[in-house]
Predicted model as a PDB file, atoms N, CA, C, CB and O in Angstrom, pLDDT in the B-factor column:
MODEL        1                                                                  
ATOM      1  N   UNK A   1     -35.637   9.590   0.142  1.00 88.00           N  
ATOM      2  CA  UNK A   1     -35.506   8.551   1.128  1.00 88.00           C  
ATOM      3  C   UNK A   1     -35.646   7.162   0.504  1.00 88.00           C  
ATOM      4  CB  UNK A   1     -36.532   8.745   2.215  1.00 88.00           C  
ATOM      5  O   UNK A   1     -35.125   6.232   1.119  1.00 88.00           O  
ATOM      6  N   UNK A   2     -36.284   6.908  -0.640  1.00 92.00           N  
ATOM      7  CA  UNK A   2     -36.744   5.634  -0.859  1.00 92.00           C  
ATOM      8  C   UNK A   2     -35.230   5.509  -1.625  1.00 92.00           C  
ATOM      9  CB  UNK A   2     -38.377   5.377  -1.727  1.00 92.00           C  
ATOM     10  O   UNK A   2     -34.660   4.429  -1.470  1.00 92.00           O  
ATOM     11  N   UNK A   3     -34.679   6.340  -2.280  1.00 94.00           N  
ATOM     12  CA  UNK A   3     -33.399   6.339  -3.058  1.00 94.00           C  
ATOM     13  C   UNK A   3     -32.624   5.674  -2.033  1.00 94.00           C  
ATOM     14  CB  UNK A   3     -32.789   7.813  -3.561  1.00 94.00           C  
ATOM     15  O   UNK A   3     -32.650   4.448  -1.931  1.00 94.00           O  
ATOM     16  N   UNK A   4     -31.874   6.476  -1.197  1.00 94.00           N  
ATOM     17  CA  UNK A   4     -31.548   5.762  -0.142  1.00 94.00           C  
ATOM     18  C   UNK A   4     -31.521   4.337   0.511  1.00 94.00           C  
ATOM     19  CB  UNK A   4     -31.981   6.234   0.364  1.00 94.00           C  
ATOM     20  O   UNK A   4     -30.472   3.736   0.744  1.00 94.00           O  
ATOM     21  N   UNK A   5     -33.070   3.739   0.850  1.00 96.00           N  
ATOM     22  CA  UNK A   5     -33.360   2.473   1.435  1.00 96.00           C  
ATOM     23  C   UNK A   5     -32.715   1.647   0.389  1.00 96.00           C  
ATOM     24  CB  UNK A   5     -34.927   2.159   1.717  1.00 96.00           C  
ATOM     25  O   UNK A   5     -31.795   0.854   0.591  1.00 96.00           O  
ATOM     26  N   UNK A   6     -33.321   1.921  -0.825  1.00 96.00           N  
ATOM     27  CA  UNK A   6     -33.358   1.122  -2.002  1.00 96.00           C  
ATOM     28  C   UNK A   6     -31.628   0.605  -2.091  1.00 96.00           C  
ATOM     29  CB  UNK A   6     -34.001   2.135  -3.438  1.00 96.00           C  
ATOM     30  O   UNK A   6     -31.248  -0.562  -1.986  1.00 96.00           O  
ATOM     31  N   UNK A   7     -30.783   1.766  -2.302  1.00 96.00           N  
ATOM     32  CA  UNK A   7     -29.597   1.593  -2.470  1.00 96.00           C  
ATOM     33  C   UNK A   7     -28.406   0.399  -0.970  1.00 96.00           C  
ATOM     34  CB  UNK A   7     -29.300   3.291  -2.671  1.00 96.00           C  
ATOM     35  O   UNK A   7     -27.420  -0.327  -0.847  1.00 96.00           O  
ATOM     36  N   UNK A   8     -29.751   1.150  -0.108  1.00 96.00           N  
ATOM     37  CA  UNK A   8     -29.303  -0.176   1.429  1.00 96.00           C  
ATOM     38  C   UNK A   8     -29.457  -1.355   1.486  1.00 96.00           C  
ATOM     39  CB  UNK A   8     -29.977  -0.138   2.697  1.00 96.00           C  
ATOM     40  O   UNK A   8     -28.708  -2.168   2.027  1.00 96.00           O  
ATOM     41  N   UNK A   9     -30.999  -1.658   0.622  1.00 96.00           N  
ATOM     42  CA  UNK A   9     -31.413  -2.851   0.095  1.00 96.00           C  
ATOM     43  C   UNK A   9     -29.935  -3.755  -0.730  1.00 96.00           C  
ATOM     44  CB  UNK A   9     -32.744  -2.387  -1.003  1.00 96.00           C  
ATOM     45  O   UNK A   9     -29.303  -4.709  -0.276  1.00 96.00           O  
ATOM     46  N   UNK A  10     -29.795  -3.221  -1.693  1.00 94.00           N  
ATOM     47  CA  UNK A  10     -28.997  -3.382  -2.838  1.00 94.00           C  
ATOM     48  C   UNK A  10     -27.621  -3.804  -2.446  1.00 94.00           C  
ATOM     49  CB  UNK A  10     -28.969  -2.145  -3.633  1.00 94.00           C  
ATOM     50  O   UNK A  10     -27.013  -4.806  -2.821  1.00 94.00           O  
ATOM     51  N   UNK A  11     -27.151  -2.663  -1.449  1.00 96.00           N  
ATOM     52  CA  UNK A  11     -25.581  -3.075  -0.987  1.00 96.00           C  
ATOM     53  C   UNK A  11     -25.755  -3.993  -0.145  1.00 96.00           C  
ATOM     54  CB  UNK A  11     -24.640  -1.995  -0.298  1.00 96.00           C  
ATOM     55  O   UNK A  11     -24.696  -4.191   0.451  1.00 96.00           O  
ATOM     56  N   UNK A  12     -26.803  -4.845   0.301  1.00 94.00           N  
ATOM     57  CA  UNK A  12     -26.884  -5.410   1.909  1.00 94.00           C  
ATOM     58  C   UNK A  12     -26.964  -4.929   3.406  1.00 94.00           C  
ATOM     59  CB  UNK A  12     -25.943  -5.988   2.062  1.00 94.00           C  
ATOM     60  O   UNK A  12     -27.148  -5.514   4.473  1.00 94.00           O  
ATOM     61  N   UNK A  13     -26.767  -3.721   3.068  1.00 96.00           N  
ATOM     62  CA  UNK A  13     -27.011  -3.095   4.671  1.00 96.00           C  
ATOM     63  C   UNK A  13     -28.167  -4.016   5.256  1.00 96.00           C  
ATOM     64  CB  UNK A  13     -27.598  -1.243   4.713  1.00 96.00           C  
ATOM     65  O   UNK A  13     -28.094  -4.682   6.289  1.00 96.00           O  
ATOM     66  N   UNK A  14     -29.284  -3.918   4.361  1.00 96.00           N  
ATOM     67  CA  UNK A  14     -30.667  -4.568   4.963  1.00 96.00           C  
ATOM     68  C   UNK A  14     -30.365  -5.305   3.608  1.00 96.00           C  
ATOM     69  CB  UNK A  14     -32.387  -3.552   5.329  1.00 96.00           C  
ATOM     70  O   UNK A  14     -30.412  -4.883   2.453  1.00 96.00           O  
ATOM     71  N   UNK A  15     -29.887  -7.122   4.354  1.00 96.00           N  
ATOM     72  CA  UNK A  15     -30.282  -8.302   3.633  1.00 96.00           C  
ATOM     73  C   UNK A  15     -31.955  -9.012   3.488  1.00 96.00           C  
ATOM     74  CB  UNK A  15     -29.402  -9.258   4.289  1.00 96.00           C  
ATOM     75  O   UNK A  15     -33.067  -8.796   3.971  1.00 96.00           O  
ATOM     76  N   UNK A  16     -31.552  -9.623   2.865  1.00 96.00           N  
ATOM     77  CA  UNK A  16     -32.612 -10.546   2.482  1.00 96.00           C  
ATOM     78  C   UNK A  16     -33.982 -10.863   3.790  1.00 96.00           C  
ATOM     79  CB  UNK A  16     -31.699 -12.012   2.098  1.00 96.00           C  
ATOM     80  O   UNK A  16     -33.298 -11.390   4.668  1.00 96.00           O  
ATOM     81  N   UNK A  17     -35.038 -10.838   4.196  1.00 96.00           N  
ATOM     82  CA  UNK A  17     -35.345 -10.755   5.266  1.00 96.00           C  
ATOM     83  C   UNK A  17     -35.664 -10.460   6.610  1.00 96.00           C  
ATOM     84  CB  UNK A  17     -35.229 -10.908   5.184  1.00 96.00           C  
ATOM     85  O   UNK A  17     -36.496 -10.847   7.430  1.00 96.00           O  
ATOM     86  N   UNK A  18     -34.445  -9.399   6.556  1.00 97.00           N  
ATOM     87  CA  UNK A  18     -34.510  -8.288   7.288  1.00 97.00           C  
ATOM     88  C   UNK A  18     -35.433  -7.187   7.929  1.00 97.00           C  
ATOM     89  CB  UNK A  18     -33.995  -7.884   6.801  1.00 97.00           C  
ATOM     90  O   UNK A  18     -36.347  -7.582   7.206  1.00 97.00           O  
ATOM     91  N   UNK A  19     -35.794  -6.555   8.364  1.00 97.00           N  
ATOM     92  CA  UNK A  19     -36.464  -5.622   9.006  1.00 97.00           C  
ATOM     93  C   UNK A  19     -36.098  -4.326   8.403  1.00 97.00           C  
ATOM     94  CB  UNK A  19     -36.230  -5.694  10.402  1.00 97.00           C  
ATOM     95  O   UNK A  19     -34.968  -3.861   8.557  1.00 97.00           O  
ATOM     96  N   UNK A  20     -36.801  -3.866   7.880  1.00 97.00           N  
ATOM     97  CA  UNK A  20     -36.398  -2.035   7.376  1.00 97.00           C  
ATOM     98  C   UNK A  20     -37.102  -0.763   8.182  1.00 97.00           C  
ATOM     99  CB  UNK A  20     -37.021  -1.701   5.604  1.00 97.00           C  
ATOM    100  O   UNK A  20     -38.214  -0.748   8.711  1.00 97.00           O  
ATOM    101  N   UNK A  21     -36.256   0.147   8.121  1.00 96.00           N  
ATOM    102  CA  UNK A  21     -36.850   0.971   9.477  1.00 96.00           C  
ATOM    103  C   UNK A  21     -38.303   1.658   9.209  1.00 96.00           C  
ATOM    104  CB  UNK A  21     -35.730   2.309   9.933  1.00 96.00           C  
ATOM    105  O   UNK A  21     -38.769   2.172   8.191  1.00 96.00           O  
ATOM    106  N   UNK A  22     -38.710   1.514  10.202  1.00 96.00           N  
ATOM    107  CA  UNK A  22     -40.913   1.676  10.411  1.00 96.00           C  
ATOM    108  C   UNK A  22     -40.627   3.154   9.733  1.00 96.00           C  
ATOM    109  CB  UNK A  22     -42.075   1.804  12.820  1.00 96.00           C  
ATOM    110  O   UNK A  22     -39.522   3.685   9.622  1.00 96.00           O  
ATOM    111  N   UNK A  23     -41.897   3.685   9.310  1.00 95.00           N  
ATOM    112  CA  UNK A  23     -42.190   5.076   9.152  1.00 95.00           C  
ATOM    113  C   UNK A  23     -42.053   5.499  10.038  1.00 95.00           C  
ATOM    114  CB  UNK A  23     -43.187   5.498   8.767  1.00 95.00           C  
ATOM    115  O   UNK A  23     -41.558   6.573   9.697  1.00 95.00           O  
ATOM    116  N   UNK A  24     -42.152   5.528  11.992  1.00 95.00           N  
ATOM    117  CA  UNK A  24     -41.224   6.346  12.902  1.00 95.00           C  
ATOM    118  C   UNK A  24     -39.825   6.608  12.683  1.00 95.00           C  
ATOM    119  CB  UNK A  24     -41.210   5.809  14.064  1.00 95.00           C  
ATOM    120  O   UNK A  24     -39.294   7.719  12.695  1.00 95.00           O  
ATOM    121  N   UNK A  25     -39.324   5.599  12.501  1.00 96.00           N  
ATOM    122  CA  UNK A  25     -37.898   5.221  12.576  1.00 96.00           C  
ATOM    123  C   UNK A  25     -37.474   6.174  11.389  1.00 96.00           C  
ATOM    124  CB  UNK A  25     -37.537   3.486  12.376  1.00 96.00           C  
ATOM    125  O   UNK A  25     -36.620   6.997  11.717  1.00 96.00           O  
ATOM    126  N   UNK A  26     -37.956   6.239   9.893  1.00 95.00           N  
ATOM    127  CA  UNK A  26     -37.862   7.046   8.827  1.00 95.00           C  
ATOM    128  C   UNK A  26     -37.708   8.632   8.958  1.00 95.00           C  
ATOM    129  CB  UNK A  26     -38.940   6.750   8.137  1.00 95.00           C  
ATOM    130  O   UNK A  26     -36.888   9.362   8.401  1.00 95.00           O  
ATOM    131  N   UNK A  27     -39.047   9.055  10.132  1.00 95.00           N  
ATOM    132  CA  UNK A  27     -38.959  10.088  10.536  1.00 95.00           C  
ATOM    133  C   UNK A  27     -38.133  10.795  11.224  1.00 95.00           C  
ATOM    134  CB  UNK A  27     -39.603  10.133  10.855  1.00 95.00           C  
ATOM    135  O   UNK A  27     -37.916  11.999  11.089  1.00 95.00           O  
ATOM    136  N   UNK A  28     -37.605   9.989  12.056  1.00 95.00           N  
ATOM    137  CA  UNK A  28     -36.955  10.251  13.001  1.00 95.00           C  
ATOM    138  C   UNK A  28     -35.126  10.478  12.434  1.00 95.00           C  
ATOM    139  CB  UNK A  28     -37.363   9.056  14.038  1.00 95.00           C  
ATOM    140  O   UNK A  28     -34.502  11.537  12.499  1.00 95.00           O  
ATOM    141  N   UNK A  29     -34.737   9.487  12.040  1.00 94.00           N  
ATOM    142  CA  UNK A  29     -33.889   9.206  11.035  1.00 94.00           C  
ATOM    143  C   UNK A  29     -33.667  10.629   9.663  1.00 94.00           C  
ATOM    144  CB  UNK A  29     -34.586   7.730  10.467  1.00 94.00           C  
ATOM    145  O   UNK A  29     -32.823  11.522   9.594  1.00 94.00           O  
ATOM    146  N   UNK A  30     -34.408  10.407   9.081  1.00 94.00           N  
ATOM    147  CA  UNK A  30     -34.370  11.947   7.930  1.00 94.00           C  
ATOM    148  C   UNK A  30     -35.319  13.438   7.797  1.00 94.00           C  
ATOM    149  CB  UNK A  30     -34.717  11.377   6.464  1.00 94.00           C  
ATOM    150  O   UNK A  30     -35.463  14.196   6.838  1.00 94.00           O  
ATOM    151  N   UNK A  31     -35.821  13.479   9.053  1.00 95.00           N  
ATOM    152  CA  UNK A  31     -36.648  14.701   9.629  1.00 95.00           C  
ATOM    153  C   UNK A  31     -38.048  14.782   8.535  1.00 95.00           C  
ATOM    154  CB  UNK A  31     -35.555  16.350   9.590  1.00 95.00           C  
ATOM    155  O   UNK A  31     -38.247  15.795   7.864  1.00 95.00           O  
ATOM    156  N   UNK A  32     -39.027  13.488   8.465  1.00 95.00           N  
ATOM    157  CA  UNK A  32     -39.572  14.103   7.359  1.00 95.00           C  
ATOM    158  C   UNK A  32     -41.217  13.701   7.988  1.00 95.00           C  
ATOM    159  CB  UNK A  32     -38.960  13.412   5.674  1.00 95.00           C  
ATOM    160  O   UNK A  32     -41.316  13.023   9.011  1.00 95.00           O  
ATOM    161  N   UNK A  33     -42.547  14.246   7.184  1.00 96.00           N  
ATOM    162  CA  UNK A  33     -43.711  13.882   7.875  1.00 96.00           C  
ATOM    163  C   UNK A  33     -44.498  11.961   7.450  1.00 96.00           C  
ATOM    164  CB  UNK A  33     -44.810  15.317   7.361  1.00 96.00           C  
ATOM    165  O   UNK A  33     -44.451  11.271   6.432  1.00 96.00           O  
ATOM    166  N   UNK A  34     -44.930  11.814   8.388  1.00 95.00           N  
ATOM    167  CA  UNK A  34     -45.273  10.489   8.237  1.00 95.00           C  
ATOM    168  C   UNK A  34     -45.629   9.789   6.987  1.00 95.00           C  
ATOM    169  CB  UNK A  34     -46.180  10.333   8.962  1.00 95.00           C  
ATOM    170  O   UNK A  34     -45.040   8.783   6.591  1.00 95.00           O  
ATOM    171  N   UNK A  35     -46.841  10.490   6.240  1.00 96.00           N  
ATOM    172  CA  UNK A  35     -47.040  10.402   5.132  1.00 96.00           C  
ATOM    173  C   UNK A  35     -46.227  10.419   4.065  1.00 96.00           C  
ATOM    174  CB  UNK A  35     -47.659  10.993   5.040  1.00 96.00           C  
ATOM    175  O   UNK A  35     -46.572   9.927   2.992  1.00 96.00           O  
ATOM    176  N   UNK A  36     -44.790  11.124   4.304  1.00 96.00           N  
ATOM    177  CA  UNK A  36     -43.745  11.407   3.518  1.00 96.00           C  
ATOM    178  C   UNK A  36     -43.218   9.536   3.627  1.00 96.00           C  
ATOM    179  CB  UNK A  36     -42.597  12.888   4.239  1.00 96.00           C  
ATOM    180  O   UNK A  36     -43.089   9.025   2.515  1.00 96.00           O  
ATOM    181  N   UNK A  37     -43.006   8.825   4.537  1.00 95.00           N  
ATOM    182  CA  UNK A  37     -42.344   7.782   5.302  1.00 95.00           C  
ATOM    183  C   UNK A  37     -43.228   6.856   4.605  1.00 95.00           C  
ATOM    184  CB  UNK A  37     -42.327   7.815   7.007  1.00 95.00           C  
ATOM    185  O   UNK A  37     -42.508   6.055   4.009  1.00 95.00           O  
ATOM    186  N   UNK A  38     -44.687   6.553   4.370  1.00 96.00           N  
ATOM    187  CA  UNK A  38     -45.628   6.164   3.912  1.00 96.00           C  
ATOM    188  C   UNK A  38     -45.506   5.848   2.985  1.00 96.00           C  
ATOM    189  CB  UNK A  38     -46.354   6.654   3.951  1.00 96.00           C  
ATOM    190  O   UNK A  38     -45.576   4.682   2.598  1.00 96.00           O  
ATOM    191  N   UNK A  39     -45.200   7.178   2.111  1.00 96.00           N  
ATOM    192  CA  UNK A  39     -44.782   6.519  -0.089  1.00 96.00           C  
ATOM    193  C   UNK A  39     -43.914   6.368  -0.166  1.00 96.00           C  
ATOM    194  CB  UNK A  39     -44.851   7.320  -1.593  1.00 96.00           C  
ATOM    195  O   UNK A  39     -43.509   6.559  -1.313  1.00 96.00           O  
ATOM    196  N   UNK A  40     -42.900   5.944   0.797  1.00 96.00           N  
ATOM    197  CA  UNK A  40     -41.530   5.732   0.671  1.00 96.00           C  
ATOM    198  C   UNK A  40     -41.714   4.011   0.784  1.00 96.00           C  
ATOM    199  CB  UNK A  40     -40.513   6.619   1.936  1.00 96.00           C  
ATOM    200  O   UNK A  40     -41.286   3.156   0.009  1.00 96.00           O  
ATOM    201  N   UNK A  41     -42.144   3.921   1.462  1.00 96.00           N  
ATOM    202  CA  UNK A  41     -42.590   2.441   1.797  1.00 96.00           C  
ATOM    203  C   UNK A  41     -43.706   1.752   0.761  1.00 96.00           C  
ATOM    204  CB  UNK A  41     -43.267   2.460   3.332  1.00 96.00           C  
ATOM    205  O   UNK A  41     -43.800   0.558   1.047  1.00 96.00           O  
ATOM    206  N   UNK A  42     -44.360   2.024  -0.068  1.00 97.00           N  
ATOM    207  CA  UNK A  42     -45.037   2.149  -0.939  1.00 97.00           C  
ATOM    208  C   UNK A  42     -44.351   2.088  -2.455  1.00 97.00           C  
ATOM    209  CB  UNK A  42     -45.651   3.198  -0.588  1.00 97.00           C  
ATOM    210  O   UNK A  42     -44.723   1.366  -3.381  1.00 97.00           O  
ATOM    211  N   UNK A  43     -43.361   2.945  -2.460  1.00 96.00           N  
ATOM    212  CA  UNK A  43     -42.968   2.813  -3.632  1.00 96.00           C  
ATOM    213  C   UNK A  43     -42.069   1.465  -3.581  1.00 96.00           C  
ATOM    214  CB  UNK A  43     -42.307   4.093  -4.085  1.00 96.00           C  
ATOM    215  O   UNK A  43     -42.115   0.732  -4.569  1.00 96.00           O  
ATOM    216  N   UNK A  44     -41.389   1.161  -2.662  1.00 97.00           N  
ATOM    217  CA  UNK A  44     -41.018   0.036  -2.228  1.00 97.00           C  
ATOM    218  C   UNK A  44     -41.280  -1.059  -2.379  1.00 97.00           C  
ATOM    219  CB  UNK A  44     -41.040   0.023  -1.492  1.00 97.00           C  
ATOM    220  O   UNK A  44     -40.742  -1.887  -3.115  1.00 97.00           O  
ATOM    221  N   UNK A  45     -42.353  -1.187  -1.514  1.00 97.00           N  
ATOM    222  CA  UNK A  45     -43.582  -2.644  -1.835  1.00 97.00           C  
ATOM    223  C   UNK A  45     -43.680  -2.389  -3.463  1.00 97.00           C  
ATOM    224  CB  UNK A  45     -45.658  -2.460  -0.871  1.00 97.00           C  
ATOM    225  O   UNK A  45     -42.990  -3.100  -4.194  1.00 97.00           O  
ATOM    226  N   UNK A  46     -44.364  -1.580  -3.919  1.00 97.00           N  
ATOM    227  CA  UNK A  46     -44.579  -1.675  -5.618  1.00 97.00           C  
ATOM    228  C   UNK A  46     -43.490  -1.861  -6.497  1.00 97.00           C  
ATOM    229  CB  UNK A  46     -45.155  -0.440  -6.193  1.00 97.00           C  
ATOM    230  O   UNK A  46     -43.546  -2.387  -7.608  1.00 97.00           O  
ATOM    231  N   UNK A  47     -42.414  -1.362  -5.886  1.00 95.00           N  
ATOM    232  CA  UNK A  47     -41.234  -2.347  -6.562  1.00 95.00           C  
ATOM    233  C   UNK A  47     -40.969  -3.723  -6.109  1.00 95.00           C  
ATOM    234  CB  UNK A  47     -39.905  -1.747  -6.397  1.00 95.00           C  
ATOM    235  O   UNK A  47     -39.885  -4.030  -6.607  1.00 95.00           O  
ATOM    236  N   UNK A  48     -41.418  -4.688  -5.420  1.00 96.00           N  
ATOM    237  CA  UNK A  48     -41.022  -5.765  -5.380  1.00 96.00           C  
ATOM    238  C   UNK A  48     -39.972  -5.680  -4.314  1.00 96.00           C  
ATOM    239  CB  UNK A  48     -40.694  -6.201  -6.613  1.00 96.00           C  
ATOM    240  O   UNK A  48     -39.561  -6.821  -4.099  1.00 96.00           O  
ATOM    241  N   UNK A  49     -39.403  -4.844  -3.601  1.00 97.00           N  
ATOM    242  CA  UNK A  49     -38.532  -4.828  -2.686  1.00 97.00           C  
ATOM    243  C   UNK A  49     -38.107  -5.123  -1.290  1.00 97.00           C  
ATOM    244  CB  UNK A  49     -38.437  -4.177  -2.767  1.00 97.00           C  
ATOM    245  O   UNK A  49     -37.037  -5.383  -0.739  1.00 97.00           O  
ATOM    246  N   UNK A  50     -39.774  -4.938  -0.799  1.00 97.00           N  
ATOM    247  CA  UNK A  50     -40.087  -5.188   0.467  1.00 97.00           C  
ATOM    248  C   UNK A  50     -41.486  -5.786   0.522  1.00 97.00           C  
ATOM    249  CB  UNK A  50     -39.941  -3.985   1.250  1.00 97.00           C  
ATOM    250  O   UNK A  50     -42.171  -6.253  -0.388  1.00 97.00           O  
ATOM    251  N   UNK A  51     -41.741  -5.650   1.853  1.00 97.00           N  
ATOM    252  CA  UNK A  51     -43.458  -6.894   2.020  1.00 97.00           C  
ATOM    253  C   UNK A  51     -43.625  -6.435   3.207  1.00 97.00           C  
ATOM    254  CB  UNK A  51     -43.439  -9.020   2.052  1.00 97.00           C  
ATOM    255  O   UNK A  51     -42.809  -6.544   4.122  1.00 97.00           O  
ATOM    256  N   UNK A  52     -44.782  -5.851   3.264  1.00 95.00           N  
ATOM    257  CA  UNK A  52     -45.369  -5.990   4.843  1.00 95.00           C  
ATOM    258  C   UNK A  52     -46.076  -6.483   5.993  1.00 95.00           C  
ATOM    259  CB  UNK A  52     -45.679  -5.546   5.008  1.00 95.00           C  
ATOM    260  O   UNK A  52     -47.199  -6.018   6.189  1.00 95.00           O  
ATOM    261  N   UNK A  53     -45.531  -7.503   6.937  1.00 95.00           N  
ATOM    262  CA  UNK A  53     -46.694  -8.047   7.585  1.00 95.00           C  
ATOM    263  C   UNK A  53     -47.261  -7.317   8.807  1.00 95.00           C  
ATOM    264  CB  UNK A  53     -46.387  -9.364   7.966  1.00 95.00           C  
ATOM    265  O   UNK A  53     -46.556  -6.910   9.731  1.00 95.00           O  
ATOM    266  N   UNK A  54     -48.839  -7.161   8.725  1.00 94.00           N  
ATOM    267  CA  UNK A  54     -49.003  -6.545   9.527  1.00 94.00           C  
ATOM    268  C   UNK A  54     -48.771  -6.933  11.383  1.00 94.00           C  
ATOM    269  CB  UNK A  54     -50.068  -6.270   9.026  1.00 94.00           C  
ATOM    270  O   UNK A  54     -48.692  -7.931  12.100  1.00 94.00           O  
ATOM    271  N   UNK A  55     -48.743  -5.716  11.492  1.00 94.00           N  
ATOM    272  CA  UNK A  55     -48.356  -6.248  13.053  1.00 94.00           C  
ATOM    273  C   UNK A  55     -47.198  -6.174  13.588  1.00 94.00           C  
ATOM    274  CB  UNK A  55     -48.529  -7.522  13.276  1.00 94.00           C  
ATOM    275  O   UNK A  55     -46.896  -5.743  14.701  1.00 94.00           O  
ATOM    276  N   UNK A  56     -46.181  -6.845  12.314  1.00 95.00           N  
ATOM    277  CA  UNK A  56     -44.900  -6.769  12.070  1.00 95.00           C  
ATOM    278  C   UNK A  56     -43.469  -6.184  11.932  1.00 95.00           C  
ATOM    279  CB  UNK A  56     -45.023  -6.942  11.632  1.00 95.00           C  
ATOM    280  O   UNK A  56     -42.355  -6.309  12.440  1.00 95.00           O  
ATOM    281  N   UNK A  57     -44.146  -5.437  10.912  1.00 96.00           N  
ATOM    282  CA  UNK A  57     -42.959  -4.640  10.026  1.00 96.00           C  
ATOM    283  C   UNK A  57     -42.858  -4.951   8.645  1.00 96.00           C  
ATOM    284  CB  UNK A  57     -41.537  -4.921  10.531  1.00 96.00           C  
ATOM    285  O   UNK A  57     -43.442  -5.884   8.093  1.00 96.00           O  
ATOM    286  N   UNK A  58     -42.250  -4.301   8.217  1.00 97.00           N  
ATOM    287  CA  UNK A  58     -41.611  -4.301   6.874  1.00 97.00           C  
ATOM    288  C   UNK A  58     -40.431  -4.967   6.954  1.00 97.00           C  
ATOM    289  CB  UNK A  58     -41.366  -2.988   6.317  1.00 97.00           C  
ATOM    290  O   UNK A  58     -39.564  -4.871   7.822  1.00 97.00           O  
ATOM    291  N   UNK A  59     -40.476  -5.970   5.525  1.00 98.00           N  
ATOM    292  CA  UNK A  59     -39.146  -6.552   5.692  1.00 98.00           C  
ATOM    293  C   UNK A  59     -38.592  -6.375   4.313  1.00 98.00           C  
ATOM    294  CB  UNK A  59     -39.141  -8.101   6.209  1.00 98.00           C  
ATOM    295  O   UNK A  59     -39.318  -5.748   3.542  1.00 98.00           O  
ATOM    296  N   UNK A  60     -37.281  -6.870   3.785  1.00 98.00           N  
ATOM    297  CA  UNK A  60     -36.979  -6.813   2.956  1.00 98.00           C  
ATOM    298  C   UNK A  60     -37.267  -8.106   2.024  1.00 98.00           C  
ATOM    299  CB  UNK A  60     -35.997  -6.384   3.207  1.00 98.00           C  
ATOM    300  O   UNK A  60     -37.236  -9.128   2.711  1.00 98.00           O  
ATOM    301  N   UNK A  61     -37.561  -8.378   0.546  1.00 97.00           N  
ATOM    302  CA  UNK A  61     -38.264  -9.651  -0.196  1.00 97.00           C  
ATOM    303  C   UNK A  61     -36.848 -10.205  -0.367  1.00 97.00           C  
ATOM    304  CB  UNK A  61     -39.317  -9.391  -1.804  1.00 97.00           C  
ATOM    305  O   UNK A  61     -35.822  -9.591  -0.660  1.00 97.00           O  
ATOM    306  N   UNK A  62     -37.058 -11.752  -0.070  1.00 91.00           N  
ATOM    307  CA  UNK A  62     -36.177 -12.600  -0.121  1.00 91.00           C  
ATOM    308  C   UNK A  62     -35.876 -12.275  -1.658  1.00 91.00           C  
ATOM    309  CB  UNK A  62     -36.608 -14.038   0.365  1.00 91.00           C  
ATOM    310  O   UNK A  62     -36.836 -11.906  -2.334  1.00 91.00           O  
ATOM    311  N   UNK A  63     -34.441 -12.397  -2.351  1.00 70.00           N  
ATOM    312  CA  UNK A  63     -33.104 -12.874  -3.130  1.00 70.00           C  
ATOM    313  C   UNK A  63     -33.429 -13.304  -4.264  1.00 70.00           C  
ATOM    314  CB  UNK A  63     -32.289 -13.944  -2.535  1.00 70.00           C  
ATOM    315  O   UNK A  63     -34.359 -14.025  -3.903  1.00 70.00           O  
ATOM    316  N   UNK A  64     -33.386 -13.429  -5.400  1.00 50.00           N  
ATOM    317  CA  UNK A  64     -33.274 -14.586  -6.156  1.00 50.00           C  
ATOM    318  C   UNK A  64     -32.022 -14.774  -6.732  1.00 50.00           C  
ATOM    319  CB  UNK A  64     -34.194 -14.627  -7.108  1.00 50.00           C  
ATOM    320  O   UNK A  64     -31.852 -15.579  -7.648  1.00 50.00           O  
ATOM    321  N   UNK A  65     -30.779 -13.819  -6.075  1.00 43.00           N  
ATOM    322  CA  UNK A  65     -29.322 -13.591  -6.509  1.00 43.00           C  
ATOM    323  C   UNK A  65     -28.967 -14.884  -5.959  1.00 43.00           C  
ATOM    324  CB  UNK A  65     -28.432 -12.207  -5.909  1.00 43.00           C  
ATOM    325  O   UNK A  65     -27.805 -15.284  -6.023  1.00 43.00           O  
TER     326      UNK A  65                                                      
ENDMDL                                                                          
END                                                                             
């Protein structure tokens, strides 16, 4: 799954700023358990890819392209 986002990130599906889908939305989306949705989002943030505010969501990290 993070293969996936990552590659959505990349093409623009989800630009710069954007909103990326919650760990429900993940679940729901690729049949998988929360925690699964969790290090997906995780490996994410630790790549520099996304940011989370709480309360919020996850978004995608602004550009430097």
């Amino acid at each position: 799954m993070a293969d996936v986002l990552r590659q959505r990130i990349e093409d623009g599906t989800y630009p710069p700023r954007s909103r990326v889908p919650s760990v429900l939305q993940l679940q729901a989306e690729f049949g998988i358990a929360a925690a699964t949705g969790q290090k997906v989002h995780r490996s994410l943030r630790d790549e520099g890819l996304i940011y989370t505010e709480p309360g919020l969501g996850s978004f995608v990290t602004a550009s430097e392209r």
